[in-house]
C-alpha positions in Angstrom: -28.4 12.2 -4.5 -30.7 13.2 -7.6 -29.9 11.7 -10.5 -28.3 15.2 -12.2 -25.6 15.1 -9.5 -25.1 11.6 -9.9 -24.6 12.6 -14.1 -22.6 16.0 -12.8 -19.9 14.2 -10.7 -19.4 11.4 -13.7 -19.3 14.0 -16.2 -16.6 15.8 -14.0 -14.5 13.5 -12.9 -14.2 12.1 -16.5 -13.7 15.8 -18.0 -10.7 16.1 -15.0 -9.2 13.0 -16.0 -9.1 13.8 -19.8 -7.5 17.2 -18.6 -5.1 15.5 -16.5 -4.5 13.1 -19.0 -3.6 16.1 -22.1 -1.2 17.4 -19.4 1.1 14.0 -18.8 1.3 13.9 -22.7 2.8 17.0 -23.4 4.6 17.5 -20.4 6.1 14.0 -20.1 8.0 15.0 -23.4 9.6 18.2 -22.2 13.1 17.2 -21.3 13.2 19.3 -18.5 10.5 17.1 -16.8 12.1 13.8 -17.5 13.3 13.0 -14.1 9.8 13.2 -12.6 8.1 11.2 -15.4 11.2 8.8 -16.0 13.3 8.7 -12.7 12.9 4.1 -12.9 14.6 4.1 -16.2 17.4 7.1 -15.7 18.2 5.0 -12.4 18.8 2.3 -14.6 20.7 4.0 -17.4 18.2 3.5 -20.1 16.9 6.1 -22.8 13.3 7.6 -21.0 11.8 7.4 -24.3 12.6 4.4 -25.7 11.9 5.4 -29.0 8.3 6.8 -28.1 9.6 11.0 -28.6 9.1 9.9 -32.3 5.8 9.7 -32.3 2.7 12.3 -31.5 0.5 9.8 -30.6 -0.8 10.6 -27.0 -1.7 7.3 -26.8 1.6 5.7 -27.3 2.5 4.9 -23.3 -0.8 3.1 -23.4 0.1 0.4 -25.9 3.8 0.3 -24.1 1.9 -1.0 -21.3 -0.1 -3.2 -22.7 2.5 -4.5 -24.5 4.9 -5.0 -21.9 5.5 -8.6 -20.0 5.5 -9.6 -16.7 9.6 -9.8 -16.9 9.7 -6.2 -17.8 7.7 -5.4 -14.6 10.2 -7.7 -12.9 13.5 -6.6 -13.9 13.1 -2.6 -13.9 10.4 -2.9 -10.4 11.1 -6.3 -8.8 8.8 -9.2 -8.2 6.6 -7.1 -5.1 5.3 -4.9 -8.1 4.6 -8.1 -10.7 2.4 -9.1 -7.3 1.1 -6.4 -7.3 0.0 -6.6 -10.6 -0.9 -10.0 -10.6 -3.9 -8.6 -7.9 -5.4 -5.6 -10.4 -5.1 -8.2 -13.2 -7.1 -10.9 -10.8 -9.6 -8.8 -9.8 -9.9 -7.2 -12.9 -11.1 -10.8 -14.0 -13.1 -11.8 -11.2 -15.0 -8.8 -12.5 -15.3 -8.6 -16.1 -16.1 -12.6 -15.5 -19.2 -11.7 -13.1 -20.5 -9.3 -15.3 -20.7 -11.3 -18.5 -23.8 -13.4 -16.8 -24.4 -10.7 -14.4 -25.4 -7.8 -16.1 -27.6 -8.9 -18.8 -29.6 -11.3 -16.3 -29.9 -9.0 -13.1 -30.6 -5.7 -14.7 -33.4 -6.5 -17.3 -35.1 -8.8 -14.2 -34.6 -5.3 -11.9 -35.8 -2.9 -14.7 -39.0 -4.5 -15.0 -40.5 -5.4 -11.4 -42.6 -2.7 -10.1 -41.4 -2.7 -6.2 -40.5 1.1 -5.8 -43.4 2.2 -7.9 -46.1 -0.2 -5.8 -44.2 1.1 -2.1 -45.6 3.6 -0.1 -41.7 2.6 1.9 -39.3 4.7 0.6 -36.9 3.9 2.8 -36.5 1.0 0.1 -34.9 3.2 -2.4 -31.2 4.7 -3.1 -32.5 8.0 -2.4 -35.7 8.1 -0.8 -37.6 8.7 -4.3 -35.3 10.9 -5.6 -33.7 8.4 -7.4 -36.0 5.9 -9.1 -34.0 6.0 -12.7 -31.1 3.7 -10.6 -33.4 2.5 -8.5 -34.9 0.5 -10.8 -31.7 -1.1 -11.8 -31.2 -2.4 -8.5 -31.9 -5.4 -6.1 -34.7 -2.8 -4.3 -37.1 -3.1 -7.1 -37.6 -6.6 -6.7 -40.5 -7.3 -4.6 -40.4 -9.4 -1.5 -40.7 -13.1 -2.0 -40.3 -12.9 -5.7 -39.3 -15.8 -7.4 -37.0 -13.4 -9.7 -34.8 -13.3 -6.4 -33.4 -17.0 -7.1 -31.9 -15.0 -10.1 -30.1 -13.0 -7.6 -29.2 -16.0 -5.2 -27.9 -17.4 -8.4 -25.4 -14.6 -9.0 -23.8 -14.4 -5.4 -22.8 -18.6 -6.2 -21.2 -17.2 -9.6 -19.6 -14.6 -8.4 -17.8 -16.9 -5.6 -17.1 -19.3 -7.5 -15.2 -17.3 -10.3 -13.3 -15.9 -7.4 -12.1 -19.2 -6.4 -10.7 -20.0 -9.6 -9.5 -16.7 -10.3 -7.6 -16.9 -6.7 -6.7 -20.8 -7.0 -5.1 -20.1 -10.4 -3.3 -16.5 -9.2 -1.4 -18.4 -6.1 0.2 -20.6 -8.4 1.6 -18.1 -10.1 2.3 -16.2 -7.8 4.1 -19.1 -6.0 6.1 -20.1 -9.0 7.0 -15.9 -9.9 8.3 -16.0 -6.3 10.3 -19.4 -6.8 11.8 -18.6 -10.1 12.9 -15.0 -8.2 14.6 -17.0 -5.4 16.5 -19.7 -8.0 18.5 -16.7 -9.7 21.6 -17.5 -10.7 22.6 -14.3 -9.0 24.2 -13.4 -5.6 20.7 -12.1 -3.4 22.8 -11.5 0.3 20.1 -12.6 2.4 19.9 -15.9 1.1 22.6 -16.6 3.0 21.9 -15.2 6.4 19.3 -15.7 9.1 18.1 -13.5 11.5 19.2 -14.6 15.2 16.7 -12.9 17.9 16.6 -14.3 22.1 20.5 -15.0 22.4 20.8 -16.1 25.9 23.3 -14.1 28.1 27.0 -15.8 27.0 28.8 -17.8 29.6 31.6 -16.2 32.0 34.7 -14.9 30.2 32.7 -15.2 26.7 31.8 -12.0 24.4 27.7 -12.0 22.6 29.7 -12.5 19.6 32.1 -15.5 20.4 29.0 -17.2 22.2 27.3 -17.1 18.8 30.2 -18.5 17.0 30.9 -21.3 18.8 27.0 -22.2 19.0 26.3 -22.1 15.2 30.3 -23.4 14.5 29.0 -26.6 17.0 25.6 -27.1 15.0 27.1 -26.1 11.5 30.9 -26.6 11.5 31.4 -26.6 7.4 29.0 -23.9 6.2 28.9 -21.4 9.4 30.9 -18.4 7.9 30.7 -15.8 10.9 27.9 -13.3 12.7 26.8 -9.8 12.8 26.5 -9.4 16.1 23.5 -6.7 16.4 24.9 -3.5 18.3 23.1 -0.4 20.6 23.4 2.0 17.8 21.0 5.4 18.8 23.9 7.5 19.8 26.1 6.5 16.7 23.3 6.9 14.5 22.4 10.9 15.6 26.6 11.1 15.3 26.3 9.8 11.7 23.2 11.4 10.8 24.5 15.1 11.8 28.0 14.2 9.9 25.5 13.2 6.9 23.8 16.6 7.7 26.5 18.7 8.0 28.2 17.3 4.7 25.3 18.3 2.6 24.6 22.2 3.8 28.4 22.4 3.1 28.5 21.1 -0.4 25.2 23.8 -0.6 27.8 26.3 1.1 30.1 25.4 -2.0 27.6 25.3 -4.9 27.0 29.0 -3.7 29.7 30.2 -3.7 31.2 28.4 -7.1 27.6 30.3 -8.5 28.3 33.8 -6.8 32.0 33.9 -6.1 30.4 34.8 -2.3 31.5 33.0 0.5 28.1 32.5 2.1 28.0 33.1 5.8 25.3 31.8 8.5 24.4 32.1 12.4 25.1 29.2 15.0 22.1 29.7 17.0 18.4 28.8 17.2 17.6 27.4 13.3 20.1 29.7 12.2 18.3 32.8 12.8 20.1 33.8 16.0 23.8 33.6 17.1 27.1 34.1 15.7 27.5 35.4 12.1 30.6 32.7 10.6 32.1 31.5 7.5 29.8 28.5 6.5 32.8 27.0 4.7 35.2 27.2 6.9 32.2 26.7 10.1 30.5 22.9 8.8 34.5 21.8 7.6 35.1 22.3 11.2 32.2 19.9 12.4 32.3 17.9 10.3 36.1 17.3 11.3 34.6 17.1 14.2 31.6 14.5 13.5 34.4 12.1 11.9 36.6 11.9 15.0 33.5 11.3 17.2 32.0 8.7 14.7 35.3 6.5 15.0 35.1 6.9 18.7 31.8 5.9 19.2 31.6 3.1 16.4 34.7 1.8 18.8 32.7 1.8 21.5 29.2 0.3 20.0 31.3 -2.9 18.6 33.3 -3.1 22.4 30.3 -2.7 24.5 27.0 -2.6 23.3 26.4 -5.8 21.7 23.0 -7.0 22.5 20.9 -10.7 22.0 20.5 -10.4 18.4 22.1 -11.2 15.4 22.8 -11.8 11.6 25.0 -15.1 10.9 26.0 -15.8 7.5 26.5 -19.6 5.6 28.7 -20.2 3.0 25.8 -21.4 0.4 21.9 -20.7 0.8 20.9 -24.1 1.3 22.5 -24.3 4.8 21.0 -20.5 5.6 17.6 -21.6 4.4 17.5 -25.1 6.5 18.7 -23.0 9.6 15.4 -20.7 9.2 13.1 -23.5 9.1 14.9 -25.6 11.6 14.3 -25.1 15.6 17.6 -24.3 17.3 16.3 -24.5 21.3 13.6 -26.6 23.2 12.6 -23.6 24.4 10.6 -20.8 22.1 12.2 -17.5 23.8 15.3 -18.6 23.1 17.3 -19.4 19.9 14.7 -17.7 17.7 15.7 -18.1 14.1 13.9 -16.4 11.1 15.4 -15.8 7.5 17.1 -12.7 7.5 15.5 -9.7 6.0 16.7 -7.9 3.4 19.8 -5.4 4.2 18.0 -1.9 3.4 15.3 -3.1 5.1 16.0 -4.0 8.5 14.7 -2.2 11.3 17.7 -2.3 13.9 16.1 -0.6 16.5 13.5 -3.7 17.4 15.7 -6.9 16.8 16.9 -6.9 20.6 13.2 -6.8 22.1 12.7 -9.8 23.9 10.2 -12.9 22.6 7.1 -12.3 24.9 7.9 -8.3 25.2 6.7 -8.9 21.5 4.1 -11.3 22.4 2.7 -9.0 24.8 3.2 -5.7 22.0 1.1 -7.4 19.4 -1.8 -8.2 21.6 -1.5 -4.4 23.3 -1.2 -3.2 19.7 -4.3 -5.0 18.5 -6.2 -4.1 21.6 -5.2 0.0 20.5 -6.6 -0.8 17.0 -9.8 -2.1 18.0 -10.3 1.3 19.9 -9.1 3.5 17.5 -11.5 1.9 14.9 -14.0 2.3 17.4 -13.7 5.7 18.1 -12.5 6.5 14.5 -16.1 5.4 13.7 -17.6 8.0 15.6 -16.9 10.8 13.9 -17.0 9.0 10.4 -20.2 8.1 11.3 -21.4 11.4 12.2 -19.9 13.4 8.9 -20.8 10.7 6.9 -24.5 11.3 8.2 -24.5 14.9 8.5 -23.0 15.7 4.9 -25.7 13.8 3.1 -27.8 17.1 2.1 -31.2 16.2 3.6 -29.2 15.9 7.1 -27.5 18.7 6.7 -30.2 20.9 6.2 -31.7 19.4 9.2 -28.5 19.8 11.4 -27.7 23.3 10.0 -31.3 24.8 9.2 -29.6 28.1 7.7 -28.3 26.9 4.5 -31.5 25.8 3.3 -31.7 29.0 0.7 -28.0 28.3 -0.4 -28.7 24.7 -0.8 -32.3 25.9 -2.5 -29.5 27.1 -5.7 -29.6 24.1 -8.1 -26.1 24.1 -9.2 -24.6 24.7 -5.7 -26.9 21.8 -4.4 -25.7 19.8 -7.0 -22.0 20.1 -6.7 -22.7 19.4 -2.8 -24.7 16.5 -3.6 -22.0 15.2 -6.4 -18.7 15.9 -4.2 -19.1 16.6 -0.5 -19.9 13.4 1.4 -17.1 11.6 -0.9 -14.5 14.1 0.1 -15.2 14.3 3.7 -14.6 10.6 3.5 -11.1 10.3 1.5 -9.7 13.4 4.3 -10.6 11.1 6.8 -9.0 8.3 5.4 -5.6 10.4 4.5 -5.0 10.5 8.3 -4.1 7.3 9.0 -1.0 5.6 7.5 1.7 6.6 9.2 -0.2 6.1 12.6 -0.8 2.8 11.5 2.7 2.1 10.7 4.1 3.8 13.8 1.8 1.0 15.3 3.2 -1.6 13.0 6.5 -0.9 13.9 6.1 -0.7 17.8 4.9 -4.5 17.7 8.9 -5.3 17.6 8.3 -6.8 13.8 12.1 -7.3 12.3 11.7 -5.6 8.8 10.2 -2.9 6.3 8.3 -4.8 4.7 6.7 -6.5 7.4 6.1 -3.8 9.0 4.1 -2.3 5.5 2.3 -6.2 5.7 0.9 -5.1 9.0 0.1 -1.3 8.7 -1.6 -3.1 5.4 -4.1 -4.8 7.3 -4.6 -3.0 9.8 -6.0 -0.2 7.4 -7.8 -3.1 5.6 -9.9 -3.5 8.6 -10.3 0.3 9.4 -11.6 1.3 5.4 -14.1 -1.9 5.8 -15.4 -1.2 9.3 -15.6 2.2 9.1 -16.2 3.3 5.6 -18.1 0.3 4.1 -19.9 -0.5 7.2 -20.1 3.0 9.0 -20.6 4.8 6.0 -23.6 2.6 4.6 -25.4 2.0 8.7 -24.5 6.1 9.5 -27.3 7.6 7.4 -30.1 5.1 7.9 -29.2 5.3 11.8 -29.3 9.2 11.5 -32.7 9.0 9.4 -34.8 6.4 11.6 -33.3 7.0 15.4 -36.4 7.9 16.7 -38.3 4.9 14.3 -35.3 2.9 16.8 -35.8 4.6 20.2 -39.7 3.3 19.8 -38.8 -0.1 18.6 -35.1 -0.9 19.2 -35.6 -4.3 17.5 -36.5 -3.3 14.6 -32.6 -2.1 13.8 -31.8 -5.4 12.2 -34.4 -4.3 9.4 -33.0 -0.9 9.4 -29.6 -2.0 8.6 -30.5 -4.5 5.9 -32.3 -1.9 3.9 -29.3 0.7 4.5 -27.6 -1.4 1.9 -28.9 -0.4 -1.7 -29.8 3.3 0.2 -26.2 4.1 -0.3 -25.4 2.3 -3.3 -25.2 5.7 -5.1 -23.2 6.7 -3.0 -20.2 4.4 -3.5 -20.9 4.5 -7.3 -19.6 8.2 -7.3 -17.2 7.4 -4.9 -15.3 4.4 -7.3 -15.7 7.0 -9.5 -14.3 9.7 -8.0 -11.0 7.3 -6.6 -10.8 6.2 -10.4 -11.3 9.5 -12.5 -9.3 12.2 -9.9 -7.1 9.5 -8.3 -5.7 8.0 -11.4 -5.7 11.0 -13.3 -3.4 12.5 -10.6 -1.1 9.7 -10.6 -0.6 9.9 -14.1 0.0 13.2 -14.7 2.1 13.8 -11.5 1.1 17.2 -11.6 1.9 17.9 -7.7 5.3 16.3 -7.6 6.0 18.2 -11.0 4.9 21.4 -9.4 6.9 20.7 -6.2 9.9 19.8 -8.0 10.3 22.9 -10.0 9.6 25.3 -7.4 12.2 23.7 -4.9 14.9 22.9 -7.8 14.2 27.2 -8.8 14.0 28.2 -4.8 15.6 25.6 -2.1 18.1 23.1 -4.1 21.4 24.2 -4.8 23.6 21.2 -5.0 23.2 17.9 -7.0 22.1 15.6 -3.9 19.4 17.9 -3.2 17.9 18.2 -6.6 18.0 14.1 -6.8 16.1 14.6 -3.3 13.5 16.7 -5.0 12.5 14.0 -7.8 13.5 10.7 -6.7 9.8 8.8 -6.6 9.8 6.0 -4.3 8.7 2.7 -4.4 4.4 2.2 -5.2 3.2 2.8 -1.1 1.8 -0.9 -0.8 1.1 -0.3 3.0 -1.9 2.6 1.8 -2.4 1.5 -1.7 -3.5 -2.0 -1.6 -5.6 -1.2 1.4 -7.6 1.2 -0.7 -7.6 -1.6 -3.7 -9.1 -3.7 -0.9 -11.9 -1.0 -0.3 -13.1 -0.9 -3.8 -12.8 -4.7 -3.9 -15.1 -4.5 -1.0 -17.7 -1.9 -2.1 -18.3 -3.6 -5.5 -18.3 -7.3 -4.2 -20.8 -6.6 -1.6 -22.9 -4.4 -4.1 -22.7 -6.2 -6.8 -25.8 -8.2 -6.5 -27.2 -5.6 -4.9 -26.7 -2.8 -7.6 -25.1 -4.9 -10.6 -24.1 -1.3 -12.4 -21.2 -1.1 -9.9 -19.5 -3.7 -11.4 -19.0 -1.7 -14.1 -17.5 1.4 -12.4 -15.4 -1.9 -10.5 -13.9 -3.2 -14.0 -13.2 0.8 -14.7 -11.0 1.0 -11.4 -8.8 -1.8 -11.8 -8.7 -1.8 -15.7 -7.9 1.9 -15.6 -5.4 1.2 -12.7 -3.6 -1.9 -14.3 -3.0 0.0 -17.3 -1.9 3.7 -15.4 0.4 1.9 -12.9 1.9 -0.6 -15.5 3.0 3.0 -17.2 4.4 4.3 -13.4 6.2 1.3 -12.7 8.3 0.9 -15.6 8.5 4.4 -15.6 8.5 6.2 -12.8 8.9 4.1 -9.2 11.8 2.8 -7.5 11.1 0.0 -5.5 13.0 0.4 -2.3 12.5 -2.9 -1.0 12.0 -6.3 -2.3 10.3 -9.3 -0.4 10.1 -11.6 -3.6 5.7 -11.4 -3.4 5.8 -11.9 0.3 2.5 -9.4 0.5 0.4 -12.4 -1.9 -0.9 -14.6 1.1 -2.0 -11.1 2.7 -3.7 -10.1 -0.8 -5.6 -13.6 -1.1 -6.9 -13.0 3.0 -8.0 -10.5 1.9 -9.7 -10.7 -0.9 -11.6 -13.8 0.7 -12.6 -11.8 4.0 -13.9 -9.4 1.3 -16.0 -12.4 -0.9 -17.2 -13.9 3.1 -18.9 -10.4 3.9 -20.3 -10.1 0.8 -22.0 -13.6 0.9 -22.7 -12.9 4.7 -24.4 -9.7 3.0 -26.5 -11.3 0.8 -27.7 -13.8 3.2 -29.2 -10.9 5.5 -30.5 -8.9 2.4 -31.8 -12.2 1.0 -33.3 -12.7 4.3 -34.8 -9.1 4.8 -36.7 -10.1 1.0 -38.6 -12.6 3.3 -36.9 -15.3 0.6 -36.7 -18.1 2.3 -34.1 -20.0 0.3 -31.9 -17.7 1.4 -30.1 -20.2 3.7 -29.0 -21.9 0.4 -25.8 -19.5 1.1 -24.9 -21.3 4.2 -23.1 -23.6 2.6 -21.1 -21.1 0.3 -20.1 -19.4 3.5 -18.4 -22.8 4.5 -17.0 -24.0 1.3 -15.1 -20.0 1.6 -13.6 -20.9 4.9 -12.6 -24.3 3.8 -10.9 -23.3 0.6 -9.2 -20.1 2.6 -7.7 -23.2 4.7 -7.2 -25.2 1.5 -5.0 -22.3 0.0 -3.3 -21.4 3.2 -2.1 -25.6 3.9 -1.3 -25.5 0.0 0.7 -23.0 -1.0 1.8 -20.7 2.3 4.3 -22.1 3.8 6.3 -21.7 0.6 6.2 -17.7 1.4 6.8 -18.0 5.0 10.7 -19.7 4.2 12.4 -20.6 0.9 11.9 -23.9 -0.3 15.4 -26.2 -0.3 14.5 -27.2 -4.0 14.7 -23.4 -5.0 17.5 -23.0 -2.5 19.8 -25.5 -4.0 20.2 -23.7 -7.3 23.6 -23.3 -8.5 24.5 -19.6 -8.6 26.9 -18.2 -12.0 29.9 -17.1 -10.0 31.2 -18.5 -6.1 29.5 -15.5 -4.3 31.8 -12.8 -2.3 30.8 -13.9 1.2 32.8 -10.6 2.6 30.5 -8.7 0.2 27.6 -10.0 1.6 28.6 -9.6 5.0 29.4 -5.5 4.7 26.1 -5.8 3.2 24.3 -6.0 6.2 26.3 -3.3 8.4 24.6 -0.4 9.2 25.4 2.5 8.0 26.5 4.6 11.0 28.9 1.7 11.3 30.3 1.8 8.2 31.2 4.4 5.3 30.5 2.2 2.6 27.9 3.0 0.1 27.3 0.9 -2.7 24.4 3.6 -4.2 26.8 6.7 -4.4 27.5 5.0 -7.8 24.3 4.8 -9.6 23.0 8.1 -8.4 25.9 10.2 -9.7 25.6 8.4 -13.2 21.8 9.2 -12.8 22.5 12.6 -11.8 25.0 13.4 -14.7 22.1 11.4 -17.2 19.3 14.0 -15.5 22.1 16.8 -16.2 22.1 16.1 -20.2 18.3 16.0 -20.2 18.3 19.5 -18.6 20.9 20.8 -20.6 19.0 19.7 -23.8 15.6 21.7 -22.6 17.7 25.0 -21.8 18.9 24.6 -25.1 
């Protein structure tokens, strides 16, 4: 990439961003949009504005999220989101910290050393020549065996050690946000449950459900309350899901027809194209009729006859219910397995009943298809990540040469391509991985989005930082390689600052275009409006069309993760990307600060459980870079490079350190933040329907809230036709 392209994309990006950026302030104060730029606080029966329509300032949701505490975060998105934020602000410091010493000792000793301009290697170089101005700013200008290297050596032992601080000092807040959560004076339902998974098969003449009883009455006779006996439920849930179906095109049947005086009519066949012309009135009032008496019937059933070896038992205080989740209930590990209970909403019924080692045996399988995957997936990462860089290209398609030959079109390809092949790539995997996540038999949502986390972790760092940054250089020197095959360690050292360029524009690009789309919610604004003018008739559907969701942790932090990854491993390497690194998460502390006390609606809560997979993470991230800077270090021919040896080690022990320290105060609930007295006796019956499923029961605790939202969304609309 020349260095106009390099200026082009920046100068882009940012002029997109400030574009995207004009839009969100004038349309976030058109009433008619309020429910896609304030759906968090209409849920919640607040005023959108809060007092901000009074002013013309554009800038005026930037100083309501600076301004705004960590209880703000907590109360309107729950403590996962304060986590979450807890990790941009972190990093954000790790940083801004680095670059205080980094950037005014690195750069000035990179300016001036003369290795690019002495080399006849340009393999040395970002861009093969083409590139000296950033060049010269970066690790590949220093000559081999220069003493100005110990400089650099220097930095990586900064740089780790401001991450251990930042980390050591972020768990324990993190630990004591999640504590303070769990002490609430209020009722939290799954506080007083477990989860029950690997019942044995009940004795002759006893039911799954008085089998449970009596064990947990025997162990706990004065705080067992009674069990949720965990029920076959696929048939009752297609019942209740066509009933739920059938209920809404009728209520669209009626909105019609109270807008047209029409009765509206439809066909019973194939998608409604084919068949029988009927009433649709009179035709879904019938099945639905229908649906009900088959629902009772079958929920009869279910509870008779298709209990299965897992369940939900309750306690009469949270004390008990936590002890009973740490304690072991059976000598033998496939049987008897007791875990907290998950919270209600998220629950994943369908994999509670699968068996102890039939999980076991999941996991491993499940890992084993990952590993291939990211194998494979490499392959043609690799390759497009290779061929789109321009020189390849011309090489691999000779006949674009004179199209490429047009400055600006070789500039925007230069500037844009290889970046954008890379995020389409990306964009494919998420609910793969979670399909995969949720086949390993895990119990809940959020465990589930803990898993698919990683597991994308470890496919953007294996196969964008790593494949991306080896692809090219492999491309460029395989038949250097196919003469001497041992010289690929050298090869893939000197990869490293090749590409740095490249991930420069690509922070950029994820920072400038992705944050300027979140905040301007342009797409789901467009969407909105043209299904609310076109598709929606009734009030159900139009809340369909705008309400958010939660923040996407199982994608988002995975992505974090990359950038985390890119700019710690580069930032000795090419100290300029720390910049474009504080950029990222400053921008994205401050944009997502405004869409969580705006605009998402969490739709679980697991009180920060997500943390000890952040910190892993970030730590695997800080290990490659200093395993990255000894091989670099080494490929310099410095031979105090093995000074990093024992940073490597002091990572892994204070990764063990924080794990011994503060983890096992995620993994259950502490009986000193258990044994907080709650501000009313709780409704144990409350808590109990709580965890029914929903084809099992008709009540709906949500119907509530959404209508007052609805009627809220209904004045705001009235006030913009006006």
């Amino acid at each position: 990439m020349e260095f106009e392209a390099f200026l082009l994309s920046l100068g882009t990006s940012a002029f997109i961003f400030l574009v995207l950026m004009s839009l969100f302030t004038w349309l976030s104060r058109r009433p008619g949009n309020v429910s896609i730029y304030y759906p968090n606080r209409i849920l919640k029966g607040m005023d959108p504005w809060e007092g901000s329509s009074l002013t013309r300032n554009p800038f005026a949701w930037i100083r309501e999220a600076l301004t705004s505490s960590e209880q703000d975060v907590v109360n309107l998105s729950g403590v996962d989101t304060a986590v979450y934020f807890v990790f941009l602000s972190t990093v954000l410091g790790i940083f801004a910290l680095s670059s205080l010493l980094i950037l005014p000792i690195l750069l000035p000793l990179a300016a001036t050393d003369k290795s690019i301009k002495n080399s006849r290697d340009v393999t040395d170089t970002t861009s093969k020549g083409t590139f000296s101005q950033l060049d010269n700013l970066s690790m590949a200008n220093i000559t081999r065996k220069s003493s100005r290297l110990w400089a650099f050596l220097g930095a990586v032992y900064w740089i780790s050690l401001v991450t251990y601080f930042m980390l050591w000092k972020a768990y324990k807040h993190v630990s004591t946000l999640r504590a303070q959560a769990l002490m609430s004076a209020d009722t939290i339902p799954e506080q007083f449950a477990i989860l029950v998974r690997d019942i044995p098969s009940p004795p002759n003449g006893q039911t799954h459900k008085e089998f449970i009883d009596s064990f947990f009455r025997d162990i706990y006779p004065e705080t067992f309350y009674r069990s949720l006996v965990v029920t076959e439920n696929r048939k009752v849930n297609k019942i209740w899901e066509g009933l739920e179906g059938y209920k809404k095109k009728l209520a669209r049947a009626e909105a019609i027809f109270a807008a047209t005086s029409n009765r509206p009519t439809n066909k019973t066949g194939l998608l409604g194209l084919a068949g029988k012309k009927v009433d649709s009135i009179e035709y879904y009032t019938d099945l639905i009729n229908e649906s009900v008496a088959k629902l009772e019937t079958e929920q009869k059933k279910v509870l008779a006859e298709k209990q299965q070896t897992a369940a939900i038992v309750f306690f009469t205080d949270r004390v008990t219910a936590a002890l009973a989740a740490q304690s072991l209930h059976s000598q033998m590990v496939d049987t008897w397995t007791v875990t907290e209970a998950p919270e209600p909403r998220q629950i994943l019924w369908e994999n509670l009943n699968i068996k102890f080692f039939t999980r076991l045996i999941r996991q491993y399988l499940i890992y084993f298809i990952v590993a291939i995957t990211i194998l494979f997936y490499m392959i043609p990462i690799a390759f497009v990540s290779a061929i789109t860089t321009l020189a390849n290209l011309q090489k691999a398609i000779p006949f674009i040469k004179p199209v490429v030959k047009i400055t600006f079109i070789r500039t925007v390809l230069e500037s844009y391509l290889p970046q954008i092949a890379l995020i389409i790539f990306l964009a494919m995997l998420p609910k793969f991985l979670m399909f995969l996540s949720k086949s390993e038999g895990i119990p809940s949502r959020s465990h589930a989005v803990r898993a698919a986390s990683g597991k994308y972790f470890y496919f953007s760092v294996l196969n964008v930082f790593i494949g991306v940054t080896l692809a090219g250089s492999l491309f460029d020197n395989l038949k250097a390689l196919q003469q001497k095959p041992n010289s690929i360690v050298t090869v893939l050292a000197t990869s490293l600052p090749k590409n740095a360029t490249f991930f420069l524009t690509y922070v950029a690009l994820k920072f400038f275009i992705g944050y300027g789309l979140e905040l301007s919610r342009i797409i789901p604004l467009i969407i909105f409006h043209l299904k609310k003018k076109y598709l929606y008739k009734t009030e159900a559907e139009v809340k369909e069309a705008w309400y958010p969701g939660d923040l996407r942790y199982a994608t988002r932090v995975p992505s974090d993760m990359l950038i985390l990854t890119i700019t710690f491993c580069y930032s000795v390497i090419a100290p300029l990307i720390l910049v474009f690194g504080v950029i990222y998460f400053g921008l994205g502390w401050l944009i997502l600060r405004n869409q969580a006390l705006k605009v998402y609606v969490p739709s679980y809560e697991s009180y920060g459980r997500m943390w000890p997979h952040i910190h892993t993470r970030i730590l695997a991230a800080l290990f490659l870079f200093q395993v990255v800077m000894f091989g670099y270090l080494g490929v310099k021919l410095f031979v105090w490079a093995t000074l990093l040896v024992p940073l490597i080690v002091i990572s892994l022990i204070f990764g063990y350190v924080c794990r011994r320290k503060f983890y096992s105060g995620f993994q259950h609930t502490a009986l000193e933040v258990a044994c907080r007295e709650l501000k009313e006796r709780p409704d144990l019956e409350e808590i109990f329907r709580s965890f029914i499923p929903h084809s099992l029961s008709t009540h709906k605790p949500e119907d509530h809230q959404f209508k007052g939202a609805m009627s809220r969304y209904q004045d705001y609309a009235a006030i913009s036709a006006a």
